[in-house]
PDB file of N, H, CA, C and O in Angstrom:
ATOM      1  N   UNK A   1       6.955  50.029  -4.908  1.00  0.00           N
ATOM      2  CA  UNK A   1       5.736  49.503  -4.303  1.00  0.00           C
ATOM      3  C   UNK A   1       6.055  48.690  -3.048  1.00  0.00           C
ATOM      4  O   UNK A   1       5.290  48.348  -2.147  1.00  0.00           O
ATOM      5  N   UNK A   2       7.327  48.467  -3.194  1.00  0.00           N
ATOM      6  H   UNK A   2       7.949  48.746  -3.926  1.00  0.00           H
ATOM      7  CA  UNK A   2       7.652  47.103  -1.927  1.00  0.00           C
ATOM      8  C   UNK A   2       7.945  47.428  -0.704  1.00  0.00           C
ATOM      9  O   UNK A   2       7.781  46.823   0.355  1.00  0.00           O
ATOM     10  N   UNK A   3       8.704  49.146  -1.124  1.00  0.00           N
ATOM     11  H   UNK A   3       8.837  49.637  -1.985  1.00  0.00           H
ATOM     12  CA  UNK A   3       9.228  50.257  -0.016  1.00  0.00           C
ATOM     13  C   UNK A   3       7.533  50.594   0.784  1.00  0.00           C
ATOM     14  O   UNK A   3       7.627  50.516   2.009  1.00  0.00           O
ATOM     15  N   UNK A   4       6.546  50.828   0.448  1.00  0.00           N
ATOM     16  H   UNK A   4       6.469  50.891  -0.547  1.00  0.00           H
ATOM     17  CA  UNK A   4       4.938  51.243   1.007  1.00  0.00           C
ATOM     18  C   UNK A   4       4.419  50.211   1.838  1.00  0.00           C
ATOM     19  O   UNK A   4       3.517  50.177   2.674  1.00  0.00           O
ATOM     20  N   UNK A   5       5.344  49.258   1.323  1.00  0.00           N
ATOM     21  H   UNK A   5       6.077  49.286   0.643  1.00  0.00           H
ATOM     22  CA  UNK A   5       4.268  47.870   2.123  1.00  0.00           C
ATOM     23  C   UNK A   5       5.427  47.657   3.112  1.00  0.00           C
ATOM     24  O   UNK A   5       4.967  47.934   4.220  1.00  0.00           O
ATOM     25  N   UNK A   6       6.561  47.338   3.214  1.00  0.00           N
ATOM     26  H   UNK A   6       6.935  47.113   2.314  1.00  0.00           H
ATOM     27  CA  UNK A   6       7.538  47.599   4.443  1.00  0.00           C
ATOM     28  C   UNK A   6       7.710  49.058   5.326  1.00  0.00           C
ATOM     29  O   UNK A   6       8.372  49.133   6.362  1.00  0.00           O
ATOM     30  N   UNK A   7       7.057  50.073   4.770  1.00  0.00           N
ATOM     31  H   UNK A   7       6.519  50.013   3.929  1.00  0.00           H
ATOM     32  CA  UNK A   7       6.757  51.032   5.984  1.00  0.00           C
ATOM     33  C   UNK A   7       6.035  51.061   6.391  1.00  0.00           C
ATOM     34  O   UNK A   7       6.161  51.716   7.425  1.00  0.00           O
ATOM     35  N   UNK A   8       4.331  50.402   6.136  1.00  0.00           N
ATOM     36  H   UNK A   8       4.229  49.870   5.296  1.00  0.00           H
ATOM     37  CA  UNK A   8       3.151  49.662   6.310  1.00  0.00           C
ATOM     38  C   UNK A   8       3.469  49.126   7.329  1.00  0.00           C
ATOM     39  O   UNK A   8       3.625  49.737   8.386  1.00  0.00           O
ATOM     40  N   UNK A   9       3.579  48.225   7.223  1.00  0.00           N
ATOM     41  H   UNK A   9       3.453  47.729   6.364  1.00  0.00           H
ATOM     42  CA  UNK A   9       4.447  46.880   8.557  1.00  0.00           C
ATOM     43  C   UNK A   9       5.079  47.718   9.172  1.00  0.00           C
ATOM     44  O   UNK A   9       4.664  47.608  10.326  1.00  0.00           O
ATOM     45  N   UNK A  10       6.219  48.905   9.131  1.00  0.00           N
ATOM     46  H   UNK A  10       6.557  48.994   8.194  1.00  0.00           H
ATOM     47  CA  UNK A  10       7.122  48.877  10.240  1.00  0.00           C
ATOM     48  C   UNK A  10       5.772  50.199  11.558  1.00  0.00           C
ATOM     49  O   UNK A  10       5.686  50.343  12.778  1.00  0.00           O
ATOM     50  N   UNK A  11       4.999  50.848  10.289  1.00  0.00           N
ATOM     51  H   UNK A  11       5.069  50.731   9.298  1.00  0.00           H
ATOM     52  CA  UNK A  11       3.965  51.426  11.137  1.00  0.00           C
ATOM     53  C   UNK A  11       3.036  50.744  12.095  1.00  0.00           C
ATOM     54  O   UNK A  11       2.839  51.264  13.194  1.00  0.00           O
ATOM     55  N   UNK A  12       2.411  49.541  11.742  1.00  0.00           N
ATOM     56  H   UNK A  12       2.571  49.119  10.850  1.00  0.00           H
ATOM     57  CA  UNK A  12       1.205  48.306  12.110  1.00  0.00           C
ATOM     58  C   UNK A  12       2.583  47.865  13.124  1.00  0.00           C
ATOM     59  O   UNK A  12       3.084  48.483  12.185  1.00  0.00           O
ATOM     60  N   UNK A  13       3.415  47.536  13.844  1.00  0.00           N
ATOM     61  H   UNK A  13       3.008  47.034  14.607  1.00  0.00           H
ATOM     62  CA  UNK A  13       4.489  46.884  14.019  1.00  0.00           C
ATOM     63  C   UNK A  13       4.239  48.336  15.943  1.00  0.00           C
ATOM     64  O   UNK A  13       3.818  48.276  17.098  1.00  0.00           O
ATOM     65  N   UNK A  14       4.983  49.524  14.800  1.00  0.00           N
ATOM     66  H   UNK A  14       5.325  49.573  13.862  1.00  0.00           H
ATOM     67  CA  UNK A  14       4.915  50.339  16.239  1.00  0.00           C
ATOM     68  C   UNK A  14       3.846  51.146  16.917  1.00  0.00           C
ATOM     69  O   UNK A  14       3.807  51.880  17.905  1.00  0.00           O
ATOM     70  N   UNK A  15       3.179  50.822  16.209  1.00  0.00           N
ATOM     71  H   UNK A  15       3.210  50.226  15.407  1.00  0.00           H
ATOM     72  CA  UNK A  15       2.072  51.516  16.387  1.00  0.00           C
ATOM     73  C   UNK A  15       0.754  50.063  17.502  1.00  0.00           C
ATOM     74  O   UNK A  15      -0.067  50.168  18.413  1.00  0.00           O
ATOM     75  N   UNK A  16       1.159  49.233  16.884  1.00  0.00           N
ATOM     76  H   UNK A  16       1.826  49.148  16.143  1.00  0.00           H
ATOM     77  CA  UNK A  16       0.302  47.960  17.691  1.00  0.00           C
ATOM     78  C   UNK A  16      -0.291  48.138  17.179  1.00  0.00           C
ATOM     79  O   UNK A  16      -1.096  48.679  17.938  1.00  0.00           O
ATOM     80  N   UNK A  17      -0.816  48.150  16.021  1.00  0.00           N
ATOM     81  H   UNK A  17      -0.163  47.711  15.405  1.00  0.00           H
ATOM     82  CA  UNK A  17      -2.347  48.149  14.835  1.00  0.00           C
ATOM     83  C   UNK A  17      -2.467  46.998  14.267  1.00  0.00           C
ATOM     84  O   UNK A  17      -3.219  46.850  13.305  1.00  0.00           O
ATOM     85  N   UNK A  18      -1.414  45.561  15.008  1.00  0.00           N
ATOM     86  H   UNK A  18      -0.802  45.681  15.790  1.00  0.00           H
ATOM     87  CA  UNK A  18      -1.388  44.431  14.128  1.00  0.00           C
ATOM     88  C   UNK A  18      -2.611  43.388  13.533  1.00  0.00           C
ATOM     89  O   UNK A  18      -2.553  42.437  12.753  1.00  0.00           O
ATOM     90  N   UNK A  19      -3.929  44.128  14.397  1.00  0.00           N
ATOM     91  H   UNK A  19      -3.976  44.901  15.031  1.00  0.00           H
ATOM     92  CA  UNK A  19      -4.994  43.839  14.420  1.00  0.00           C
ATOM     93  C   UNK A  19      -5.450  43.655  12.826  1.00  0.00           C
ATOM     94  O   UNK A  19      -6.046  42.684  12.359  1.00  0.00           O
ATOM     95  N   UNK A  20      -4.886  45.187  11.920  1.00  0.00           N
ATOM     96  H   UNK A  20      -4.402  45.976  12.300  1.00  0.00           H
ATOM     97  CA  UNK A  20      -5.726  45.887  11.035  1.00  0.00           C
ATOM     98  C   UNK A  20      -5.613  44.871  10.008  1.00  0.00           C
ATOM     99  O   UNK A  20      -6.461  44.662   9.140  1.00  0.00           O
ATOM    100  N   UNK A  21      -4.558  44.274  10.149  1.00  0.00           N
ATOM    101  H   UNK A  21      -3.869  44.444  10.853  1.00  0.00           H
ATOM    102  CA  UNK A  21      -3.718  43.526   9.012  1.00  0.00           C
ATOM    103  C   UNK A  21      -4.899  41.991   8.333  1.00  0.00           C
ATOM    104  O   UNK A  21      -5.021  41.745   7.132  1.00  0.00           O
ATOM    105  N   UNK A  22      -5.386  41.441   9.109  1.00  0.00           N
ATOM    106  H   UNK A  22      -5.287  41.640  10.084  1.00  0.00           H
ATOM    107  CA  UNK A  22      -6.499  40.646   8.339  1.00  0.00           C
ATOM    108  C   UNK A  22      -7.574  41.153   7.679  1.00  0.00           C
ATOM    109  O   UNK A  22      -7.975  40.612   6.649  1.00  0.00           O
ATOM    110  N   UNK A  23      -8.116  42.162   8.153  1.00  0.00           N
ATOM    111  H   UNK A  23      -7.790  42.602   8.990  1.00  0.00           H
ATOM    112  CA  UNK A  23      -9.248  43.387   7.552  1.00  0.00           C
ATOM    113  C   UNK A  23      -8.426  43.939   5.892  1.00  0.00           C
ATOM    114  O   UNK A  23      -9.087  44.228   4.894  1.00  0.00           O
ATOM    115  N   UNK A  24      -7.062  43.972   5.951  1.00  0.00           N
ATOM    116  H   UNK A  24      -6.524  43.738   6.761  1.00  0.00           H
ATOM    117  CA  UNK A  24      -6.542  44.745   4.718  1.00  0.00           C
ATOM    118  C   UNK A  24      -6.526  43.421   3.680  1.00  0.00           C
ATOM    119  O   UNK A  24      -7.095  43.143   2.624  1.00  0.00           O
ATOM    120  N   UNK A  25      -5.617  42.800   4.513  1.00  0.00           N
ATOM    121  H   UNK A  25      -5.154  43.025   5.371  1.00  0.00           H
ATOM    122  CA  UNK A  25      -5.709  40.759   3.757  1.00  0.00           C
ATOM    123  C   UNK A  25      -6.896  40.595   3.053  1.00  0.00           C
ATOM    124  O   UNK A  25      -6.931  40.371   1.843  1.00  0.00           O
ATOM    125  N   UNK A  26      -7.946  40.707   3.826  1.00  0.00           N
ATOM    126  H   UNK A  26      -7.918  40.889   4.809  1.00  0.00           H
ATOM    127  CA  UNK A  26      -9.496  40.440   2.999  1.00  0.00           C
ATOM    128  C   UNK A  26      -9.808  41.082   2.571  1.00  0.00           C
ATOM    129  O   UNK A  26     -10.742  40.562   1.961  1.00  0.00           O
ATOM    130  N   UNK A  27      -9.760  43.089   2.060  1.00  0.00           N
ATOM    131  H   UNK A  27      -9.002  43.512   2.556  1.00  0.00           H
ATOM    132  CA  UNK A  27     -10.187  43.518   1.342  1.00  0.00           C
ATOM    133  C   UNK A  27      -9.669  43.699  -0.046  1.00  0.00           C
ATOM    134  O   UNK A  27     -10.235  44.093  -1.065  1.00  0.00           O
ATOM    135  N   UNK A  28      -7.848  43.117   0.290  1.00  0.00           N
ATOM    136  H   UNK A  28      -7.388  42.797   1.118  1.00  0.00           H
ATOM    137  CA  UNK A  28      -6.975  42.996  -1.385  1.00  0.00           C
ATOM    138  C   UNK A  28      -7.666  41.838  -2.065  1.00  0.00           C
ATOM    139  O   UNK A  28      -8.095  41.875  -3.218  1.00  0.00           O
ATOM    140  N   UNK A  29      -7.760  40.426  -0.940  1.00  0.00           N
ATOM    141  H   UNK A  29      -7.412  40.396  -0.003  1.00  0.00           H
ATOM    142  CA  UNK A  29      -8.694  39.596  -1.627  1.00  0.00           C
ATOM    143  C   UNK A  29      -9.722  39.964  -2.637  1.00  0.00           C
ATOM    144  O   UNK A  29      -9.574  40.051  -3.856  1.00  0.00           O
ATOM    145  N   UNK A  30     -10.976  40.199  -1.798  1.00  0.00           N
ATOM    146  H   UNK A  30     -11.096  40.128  -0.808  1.00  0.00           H
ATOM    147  CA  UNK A  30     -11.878  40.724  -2.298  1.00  0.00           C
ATOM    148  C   UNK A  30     -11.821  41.450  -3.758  1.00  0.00           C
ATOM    149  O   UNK A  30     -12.461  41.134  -4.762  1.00  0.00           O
ATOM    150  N   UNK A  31     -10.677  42.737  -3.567  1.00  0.00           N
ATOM    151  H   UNK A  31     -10.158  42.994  -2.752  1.00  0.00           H
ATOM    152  CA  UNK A  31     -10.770  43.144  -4.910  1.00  0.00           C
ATOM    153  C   UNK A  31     -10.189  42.369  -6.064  1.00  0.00           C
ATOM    154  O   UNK A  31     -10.440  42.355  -7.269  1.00  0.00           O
ATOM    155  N   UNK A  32      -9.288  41.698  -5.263  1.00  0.00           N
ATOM    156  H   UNK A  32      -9.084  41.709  -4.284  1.00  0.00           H
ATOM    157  CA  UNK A  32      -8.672  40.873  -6.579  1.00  0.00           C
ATOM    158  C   UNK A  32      -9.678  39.864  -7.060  1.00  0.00           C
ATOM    159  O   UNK A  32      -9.249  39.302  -8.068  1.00  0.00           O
ATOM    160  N   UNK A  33     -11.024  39.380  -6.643  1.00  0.00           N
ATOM    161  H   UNK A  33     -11.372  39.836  -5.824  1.00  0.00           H
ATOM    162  CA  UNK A  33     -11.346  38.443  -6.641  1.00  0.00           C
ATOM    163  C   UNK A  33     -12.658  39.170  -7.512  1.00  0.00           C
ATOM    164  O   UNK A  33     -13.429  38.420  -8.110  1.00  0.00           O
ATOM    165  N   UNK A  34     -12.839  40.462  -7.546  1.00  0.00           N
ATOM    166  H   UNK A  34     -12.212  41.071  -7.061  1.00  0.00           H
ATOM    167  CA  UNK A  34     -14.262  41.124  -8.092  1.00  0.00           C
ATOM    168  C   UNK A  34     -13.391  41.735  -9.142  1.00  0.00           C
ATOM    169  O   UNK A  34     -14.062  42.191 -10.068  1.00  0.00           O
ATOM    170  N   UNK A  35     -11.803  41.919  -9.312  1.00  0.00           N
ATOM    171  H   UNK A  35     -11.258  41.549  -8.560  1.00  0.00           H
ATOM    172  CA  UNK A  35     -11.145  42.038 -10.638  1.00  0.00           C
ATOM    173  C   UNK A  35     -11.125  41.215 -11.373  1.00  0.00           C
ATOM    174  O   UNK A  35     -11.322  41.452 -12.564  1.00  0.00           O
ATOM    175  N   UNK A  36     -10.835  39.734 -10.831  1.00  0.00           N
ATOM    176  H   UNK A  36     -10.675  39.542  -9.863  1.00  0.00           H
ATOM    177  CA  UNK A  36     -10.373  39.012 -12.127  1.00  0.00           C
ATOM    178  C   UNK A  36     -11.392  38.097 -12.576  1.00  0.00           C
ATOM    179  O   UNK A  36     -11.185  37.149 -13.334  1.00  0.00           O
ATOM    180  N   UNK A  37     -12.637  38.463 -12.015  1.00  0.00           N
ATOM    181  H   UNK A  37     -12.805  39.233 -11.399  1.00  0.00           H
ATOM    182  CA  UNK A  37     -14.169  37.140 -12.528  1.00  0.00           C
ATOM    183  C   UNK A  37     -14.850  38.696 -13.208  1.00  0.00           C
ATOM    184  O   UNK A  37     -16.020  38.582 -13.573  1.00  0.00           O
ATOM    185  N   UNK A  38     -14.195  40.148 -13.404  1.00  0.00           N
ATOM    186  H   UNK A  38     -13.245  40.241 -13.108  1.00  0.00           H
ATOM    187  CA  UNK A  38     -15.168  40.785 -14.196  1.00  0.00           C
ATOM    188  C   UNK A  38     -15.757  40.297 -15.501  1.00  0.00           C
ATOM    189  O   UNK A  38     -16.948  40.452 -15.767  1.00  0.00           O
ATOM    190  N   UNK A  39     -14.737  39.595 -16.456  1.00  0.00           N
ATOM    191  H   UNK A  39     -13.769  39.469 -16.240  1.00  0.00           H
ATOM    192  CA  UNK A  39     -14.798  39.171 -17.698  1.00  0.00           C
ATOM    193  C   UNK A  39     -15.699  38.209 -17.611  1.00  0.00           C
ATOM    194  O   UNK A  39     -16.668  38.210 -18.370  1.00  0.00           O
ATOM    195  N   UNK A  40     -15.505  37.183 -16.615  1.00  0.00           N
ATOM    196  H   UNK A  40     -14.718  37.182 -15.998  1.00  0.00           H
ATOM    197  CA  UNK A  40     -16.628  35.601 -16.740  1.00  0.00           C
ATOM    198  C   UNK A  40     -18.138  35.596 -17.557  1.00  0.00           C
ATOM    199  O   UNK A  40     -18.630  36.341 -18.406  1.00  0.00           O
ATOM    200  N   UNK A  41     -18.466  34.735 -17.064  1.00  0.00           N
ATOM    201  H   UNK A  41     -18.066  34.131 -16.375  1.00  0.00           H
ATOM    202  CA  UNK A  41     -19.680  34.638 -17.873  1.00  0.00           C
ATOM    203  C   UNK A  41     -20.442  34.579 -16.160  1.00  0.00           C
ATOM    204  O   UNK A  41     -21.591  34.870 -15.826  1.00  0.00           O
ATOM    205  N   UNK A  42     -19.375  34.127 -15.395  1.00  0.00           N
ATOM    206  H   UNK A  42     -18.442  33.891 -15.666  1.00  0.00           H
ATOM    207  CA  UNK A  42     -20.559  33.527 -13.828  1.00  0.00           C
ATOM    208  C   UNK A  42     -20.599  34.954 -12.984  1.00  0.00           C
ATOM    209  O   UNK A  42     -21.437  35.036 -12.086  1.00  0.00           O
ATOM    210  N   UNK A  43     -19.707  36.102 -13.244  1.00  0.00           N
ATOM    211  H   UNK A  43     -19.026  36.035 -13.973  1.00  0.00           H
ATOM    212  CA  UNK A  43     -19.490  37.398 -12.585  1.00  0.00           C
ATOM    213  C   UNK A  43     -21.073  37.999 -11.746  1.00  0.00           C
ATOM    214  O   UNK A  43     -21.069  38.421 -10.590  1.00  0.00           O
ATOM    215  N   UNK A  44     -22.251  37.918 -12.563  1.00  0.00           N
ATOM    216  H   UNK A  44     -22.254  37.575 -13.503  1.00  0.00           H
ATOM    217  CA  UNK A  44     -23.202  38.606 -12.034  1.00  0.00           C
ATOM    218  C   UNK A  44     -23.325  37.405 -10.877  1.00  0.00           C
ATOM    219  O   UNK A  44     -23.957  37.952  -9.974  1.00  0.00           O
ATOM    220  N   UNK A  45     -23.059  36.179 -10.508  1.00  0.00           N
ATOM    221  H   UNK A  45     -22.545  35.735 -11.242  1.00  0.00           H
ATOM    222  CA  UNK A  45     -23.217  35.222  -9.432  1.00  0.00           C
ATOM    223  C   UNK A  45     -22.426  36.063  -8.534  1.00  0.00           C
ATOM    224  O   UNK A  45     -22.791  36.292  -7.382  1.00  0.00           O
ATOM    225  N   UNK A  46     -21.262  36.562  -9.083  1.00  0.00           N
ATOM    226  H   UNK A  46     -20.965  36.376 -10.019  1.00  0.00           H
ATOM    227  CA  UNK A  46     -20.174  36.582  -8.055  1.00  0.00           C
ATOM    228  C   UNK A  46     -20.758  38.390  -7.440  1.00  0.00           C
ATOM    229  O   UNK A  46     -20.393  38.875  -6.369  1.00  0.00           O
ATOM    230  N   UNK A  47     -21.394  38.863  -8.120  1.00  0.00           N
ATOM    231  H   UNK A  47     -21.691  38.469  -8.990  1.00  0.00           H
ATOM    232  CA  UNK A  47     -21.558  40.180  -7.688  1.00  0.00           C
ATOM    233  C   UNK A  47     -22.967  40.393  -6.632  1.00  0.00           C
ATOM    234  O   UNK A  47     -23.184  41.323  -5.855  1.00  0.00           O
ATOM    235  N   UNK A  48     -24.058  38.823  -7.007  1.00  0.00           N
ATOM    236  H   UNK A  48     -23.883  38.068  -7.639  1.00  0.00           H
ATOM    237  CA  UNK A  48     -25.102  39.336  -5.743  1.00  0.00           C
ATOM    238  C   UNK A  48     -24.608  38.818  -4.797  1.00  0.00           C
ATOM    239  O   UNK A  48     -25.559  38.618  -4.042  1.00  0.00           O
ATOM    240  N   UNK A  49     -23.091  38.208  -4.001  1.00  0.00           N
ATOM    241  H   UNK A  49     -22.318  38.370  -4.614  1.00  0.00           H
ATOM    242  CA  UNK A  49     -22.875  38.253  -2.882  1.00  0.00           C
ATOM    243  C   UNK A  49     -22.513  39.219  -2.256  1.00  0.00           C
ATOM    244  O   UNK A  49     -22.740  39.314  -1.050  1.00  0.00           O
ATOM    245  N   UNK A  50     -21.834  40.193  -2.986  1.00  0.00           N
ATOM    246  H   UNK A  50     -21.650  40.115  -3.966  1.00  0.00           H
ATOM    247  CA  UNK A  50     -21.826  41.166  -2.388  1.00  0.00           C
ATOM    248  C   UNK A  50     -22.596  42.603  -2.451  1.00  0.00           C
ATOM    249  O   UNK A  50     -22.345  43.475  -1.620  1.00  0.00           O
TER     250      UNK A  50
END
């Protein structure tokens, strides 16, 4: 998994796509963040924001 994310970077790197890299940052967020409040009790809060 670690080899995908260092050819990631060495692509974003030569390619000048270093842009993309906060857009990807916030969408791992995101999912990690609509993964781990599925169980809660507050989840339907967390789901009409988005």
């Amino acid at each position: 998994m670690m080899e995908f994310f260092r050819e990631y970077w060495i692509f974003l790197k030569a390619r000048k796509k270093l842009w993309m890299l906060p857009i990807i940052i916030l969408l791992l967020l995101t999912g990690f963040l609509l993964f781990a409040v599925q169980g809660l009790a507050g989840s339907p809060f967390i789901y009409t924001l988005f």
